[in-house]
Residue, then its C-alpha position, 0 to 999 in steps of 0.5 A: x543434524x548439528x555440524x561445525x565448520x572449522x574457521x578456514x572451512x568455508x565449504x557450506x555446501x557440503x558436510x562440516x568438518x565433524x558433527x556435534x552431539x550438544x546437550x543444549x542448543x537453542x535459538x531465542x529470537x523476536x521479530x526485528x530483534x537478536x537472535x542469539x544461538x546458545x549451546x553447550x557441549x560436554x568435553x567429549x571423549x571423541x573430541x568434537x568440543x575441540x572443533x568449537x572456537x571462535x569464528x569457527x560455524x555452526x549448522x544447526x536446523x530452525x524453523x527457517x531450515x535444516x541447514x541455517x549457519x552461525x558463527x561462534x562469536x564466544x566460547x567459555x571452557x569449564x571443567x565439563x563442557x563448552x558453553x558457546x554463543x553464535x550468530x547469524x552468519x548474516x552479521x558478519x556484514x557487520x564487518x566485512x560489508x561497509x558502505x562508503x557513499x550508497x544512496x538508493x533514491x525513490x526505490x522500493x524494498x527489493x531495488x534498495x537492497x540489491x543497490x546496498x549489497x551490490x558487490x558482497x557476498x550478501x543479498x537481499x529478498x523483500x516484497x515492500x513495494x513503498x518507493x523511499x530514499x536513503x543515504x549511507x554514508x560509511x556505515x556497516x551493512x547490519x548498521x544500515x539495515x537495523x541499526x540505531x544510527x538513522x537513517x536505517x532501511x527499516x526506519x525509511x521501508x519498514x518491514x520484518x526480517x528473516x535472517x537465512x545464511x548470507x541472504x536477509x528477507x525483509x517483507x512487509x510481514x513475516x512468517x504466515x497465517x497458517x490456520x492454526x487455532x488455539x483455544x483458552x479459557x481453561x487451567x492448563x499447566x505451561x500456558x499463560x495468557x493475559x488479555x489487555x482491555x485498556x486499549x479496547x475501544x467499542x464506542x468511537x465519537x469520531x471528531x474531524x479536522x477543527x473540531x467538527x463532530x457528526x451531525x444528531x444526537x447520537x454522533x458516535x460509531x459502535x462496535x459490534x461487539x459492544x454488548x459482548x464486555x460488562x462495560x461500554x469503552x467510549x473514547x474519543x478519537x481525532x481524524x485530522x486529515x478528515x476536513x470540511x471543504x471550508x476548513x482546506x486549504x488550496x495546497x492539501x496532500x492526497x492523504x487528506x479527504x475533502x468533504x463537500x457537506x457535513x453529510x459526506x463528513x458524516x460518511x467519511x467519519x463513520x467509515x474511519x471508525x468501521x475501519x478501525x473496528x476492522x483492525x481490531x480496535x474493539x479488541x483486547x490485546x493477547x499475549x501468550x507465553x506457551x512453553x511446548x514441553x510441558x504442554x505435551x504432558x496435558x490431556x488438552x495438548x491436541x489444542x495445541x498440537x500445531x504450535x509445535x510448527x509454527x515459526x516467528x512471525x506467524x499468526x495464530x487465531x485465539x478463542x476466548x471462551x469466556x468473552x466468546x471472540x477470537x483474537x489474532x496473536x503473533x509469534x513476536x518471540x521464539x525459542x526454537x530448539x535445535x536439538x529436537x527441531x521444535x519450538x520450544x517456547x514462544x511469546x504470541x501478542x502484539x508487535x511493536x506497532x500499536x493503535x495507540x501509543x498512549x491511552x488518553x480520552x482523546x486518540x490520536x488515530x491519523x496514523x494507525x495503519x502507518x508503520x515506519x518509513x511512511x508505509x503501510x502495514x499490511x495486517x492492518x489493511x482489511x477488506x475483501x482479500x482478508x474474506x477471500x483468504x479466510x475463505x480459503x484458508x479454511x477450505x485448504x485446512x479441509x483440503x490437508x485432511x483429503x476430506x472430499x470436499x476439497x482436494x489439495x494437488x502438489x508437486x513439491x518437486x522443484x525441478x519439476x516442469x509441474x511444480x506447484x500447487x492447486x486446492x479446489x473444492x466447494x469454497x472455490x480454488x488457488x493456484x500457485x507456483x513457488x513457496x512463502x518465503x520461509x518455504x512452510x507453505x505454498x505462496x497462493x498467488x491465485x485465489x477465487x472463491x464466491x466473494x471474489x478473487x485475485x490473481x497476479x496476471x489475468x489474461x481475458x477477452x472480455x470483461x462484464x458486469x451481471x447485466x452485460x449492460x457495462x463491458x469491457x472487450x481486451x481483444x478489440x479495446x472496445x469499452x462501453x460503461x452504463x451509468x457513470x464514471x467517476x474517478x477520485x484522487x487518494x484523498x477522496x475528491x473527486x478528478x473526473x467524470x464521465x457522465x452521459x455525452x460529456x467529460x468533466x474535471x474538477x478541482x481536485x485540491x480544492x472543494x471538488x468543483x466543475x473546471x471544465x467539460x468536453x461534449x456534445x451540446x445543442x448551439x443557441x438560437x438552434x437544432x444543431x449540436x456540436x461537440x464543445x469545450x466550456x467552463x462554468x462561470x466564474x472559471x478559465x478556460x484555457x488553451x496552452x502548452x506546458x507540462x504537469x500542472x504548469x501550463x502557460x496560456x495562449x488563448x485563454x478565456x474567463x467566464x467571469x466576464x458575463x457581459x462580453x460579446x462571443x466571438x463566433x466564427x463559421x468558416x463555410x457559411x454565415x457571419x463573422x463576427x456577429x450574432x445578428x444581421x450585420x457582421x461579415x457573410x461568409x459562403x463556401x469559405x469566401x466573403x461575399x459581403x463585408x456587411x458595412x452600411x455605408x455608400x461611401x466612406x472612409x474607416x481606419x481600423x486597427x490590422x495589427x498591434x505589437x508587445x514587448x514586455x507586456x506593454x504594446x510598442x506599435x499599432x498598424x492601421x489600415x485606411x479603407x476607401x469604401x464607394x457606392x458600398x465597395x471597396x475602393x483602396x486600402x492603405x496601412x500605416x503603422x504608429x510607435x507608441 
């Protein structure tokens, strides 16, 4: 139903003032773009044209909801109808929501928008969890949000917007993949396609920071589907935060990977290719122009019956029949048509990010999975979830057919204590509890299948590998670990390790080697063991206090002086002093002997020693009268220097 709010009428709740019977009412919008509600309403008898002016709102249902309002901004009387332009009512924060000083500083998506419409009628959703800064000073809410001022909330968070009444949803994607799959290949009326190859890429010669290539004769990475185009796509492509230890510098960010030798450059490489192969660059780029209506009308529709559900933003899964792969294509723009509550036409390609913004023989691809704002672009990142969703995916499509390998439970009641839902079948199962943001589906915060799982919240007592060997007891915080423990930093170098009896830190900006270990050892010249802390020659050991990286020493010890003799100290019994016989014996914590050779004799030795600004001020000497091998009279005096 299309309904319009007199201009006064801010009752949203509720019916509007009169319903309307347009002839035309569409909404064409794209992915962080316009979206523009046209209509046009015969000079009717009854007189609902009358309600139509400017600001007056409309209700007009979209793939959003039935209930999604827009405010007349034109309308244009001819001699037969009113041709009217409207709005999200969202952009009227264009002008009555304006930012004097706002400054979100190191926050994520959901925390920046509620400090930009704190106090407004306006709110905000987002799932993107990239912590960014910005300040807006005097600037209009759509402006601060996607406007082409900068700083804007896209350009520093990135994400996709959704306009719903007066709240906006910007998540790191919108819309879904729903499981619904097109197949191409054949002439069908209403439909075209194009299929790009210049982007395609099947054989990558990965190329490191200055210059460095993979070592034997073959040093590319191929795509597995290589041998599926008439011709082989080789390009060059540079990783420039892939570097040689020899080639880093001390001061290297955690975005850029360490490699010790050339085999882990090698490794690092390969892997920087697998992963551009698993965010489709070995394939082409799709763009579909659909337009439902004359669909309907082909024998071949009911290929392309779940399009008719759709909404911007979701994905679709496209098969090629004649090169025999399946692409994924977005919904980037849609016509949604408010009168029959359907898409009308759609546009199914590539969003605005790109693996490569020029196509040279050489690519620049450091950044390929980086949106705006420095953040990541979710479809981009491959890897076990997207198998688990797959999996899952297509056992929910089983699971909506009641077919009886998988059964699909939902109480869609919101007020229910049971709301959610659970599909469960032979591909595993999912749980959830609320819907996706454009409310099409349910949001499967839980998921298991053979592959694996996820989950928001696990609760568990006790965590094991297949062999029981590694385990993990939550109730009692015992921990035992088979094997070794190693962790890295973001870039790939090594941090710590844990390995047999001792604890190891490594210099993580650098070339990832030893500083230091804490563990059990075996003393020299003995069978005893004693727990330790040490270094490798040519590294500090260091005792001292501080915060973060910033220590100042107060014992600190460098290896690099091989020659020096050991201080040793045995508190119980034994000598002080010394590693052979002489030196002072200790028993039970008492001396017993001050191990001096001399009957009689007169030593000065140094007792104390003073600093100021580095230099030493004073030394207190102490005047020792030894007779017959004991110890007569002491006397300290102290010299200025």
């Amino acid at each position: 139903m299309i309904q319009c709010y007199k201009p006064d009428n801010t009752d949203y709740e509720h019916n509007g003032d009169i319903t309307l019977f347009p002839t035309f009412c569409e909404l064409p919008c794209e992915i962080n773009g316009t979206w523009e509600l046209t209509m046009s309403h015969p000079l009717d008898s009854d007189g609902r044209w009358k309600y139509l002016s400017e600001e007056a709102v409309i209700s007009a249902p979209t793939f959003q909801s039935d209930h999604q309002l827009f405010r007349v901004d034109k309308c244009i009387k001819t001699d037969s109808s009113v041709e009217v332009t409207a709005y999200p009512i969202f952009f009227d924060s264009a002008d009555d929501c304006f930012l004097m000083d706002t400054r979100p500083t190191n926050r994520n998506g959901q925390d920046a928008l509620n400090i930009m419409m704190q106090g407004s009628k306006y709110s905000g959703e987002s799932d993107i969890t990239t912590g960014g800064t910005a300040y807006f000073v005097r600037r209009n809410l759509m402006d601060a949000i996607n406007g082409e001022d900068s700083p804007t909330f896209i350009e520093m968070w990135g994400g996709e917007i959704l306009y719903d009444n007066f709240k906006i949803i910007i998540n790191e994607r919108i819309g879904g993949d729903y499981g619904v799959e097109i197949r191409y290949g054949k002439n069908m009326d209403g439909l075209s396609h194009t299929v790009d190859m210049s982007d395609v890429v099947t054989r990558i010669i990965p190329v490191a920071y200055n210059g460095r290539m993979m070592s034997g004769n073959t040093p590319w990475v191929d795509s597995e589907n290589i041998d599926k185009y008439a011709k082989k796509y080789i390009r060059e492509v540079k990783f420039e935060d892939v570097k040689l230890a020899e080639d880093a510098s001390d001061s290297e960010d955690d975005n850029i990977i360490i490699c010790a030798d050339q085999t882990a450059l090698d490794a690092a490489l390969r892997q920087k290719c697998e992963d551009m192969y698993a965010a489709g660059a070995d394939l082409p780029s799709v763009t579909i122009e659909v337009t439902m209506i004359d669909l309907s009308k082909t024998e071949q529709y009911k290929d392309f019956a779940d399009l008719v559900s759709v909404g911007l933003g979701d994905t679709v899964h496209c098969y090629n029949y004649k090169l025999g792969i399946t692409t994924e294509a977005r919904v980037i723009k849609l016509t949604w048509d408010c009168i029959r509550n359907q898409a009308g036409e759609m546009t199914l390609g590539d969003y605005e990010y790109n693996y490569f913004s020029n196509l040279t023989s050489s690519l620049q691809a450091i950044q390929q999975v980086i949106g705006p704002g420095n953040t990541i672009i979710a479809e981009r990142v491959s890897g076990v979830l997207n198998a688990i969703n797959t999996q899952l995916r297509y056992q929910k499509n089983v699971a909506q057919t009641a077919d009886v390998r998988a059964i699909l439970f939902e109480d869609t009641n919101p007020n229910s204590p049971t709301y959610g839902a659970m599909c469960l079948g032979t591909q595993g199962f999912q749980i959830a509890d609320s819907r996706t943001a454009d409310g099409k589906d349910w949001d499967w915060t839980t998921a298991f299948t053979a592959k694996g799982g996820y989950a928001d919240v696990l609760i568990a007592g006790l965590l094991s590998d297949k062999t029981g060997r590694s385990y993990w007891n939550l109730d009692t915080g015992e921990m035992q670990l088979t094997g070794d423990f190693i962790q890295r930093t973001t870039s790939g170098s090594m941090a710590v390790s844990i390995m047999n009896n001792q604890l190891n830190v490594y210099d993580w900006e650098g070339a990832g080697e030893l500083c230091g270990s804490f563990g059990t050892v075996q003393t020299q010249g003995s069978n005893n063991y004693a727990s330790a802390m040490w270094s490798p020659k040519g590294k500090m050991l260091t005792l001292g206090y501080g915060s973060g990286q910033a220590v100042t020493p107060v014992f600190q010890f460098d290896s690099s002086d091989t020659g020096a003799v050991p201080f040793i100290v045995n508190t119980a019994n034994g000598k002080i002093f010394s590693q052979n016989s002489e030196g002072i014996t200790v028993e039970n914590g008492l001396i017993t002997d001050w191990g001096l050779s001399v009957a009689d004799a007169t030593i000065d030795a140094i007792i104390g020693l003073a600093w100021s600004g580095g230099s030493i001020t004073s030394i207190t000497y102490a005047t020792m009268t030894f007779s017959g091998g004991l110890l007569k009279s002491v006397k300290t005096h102290t010299e200025k220097q």
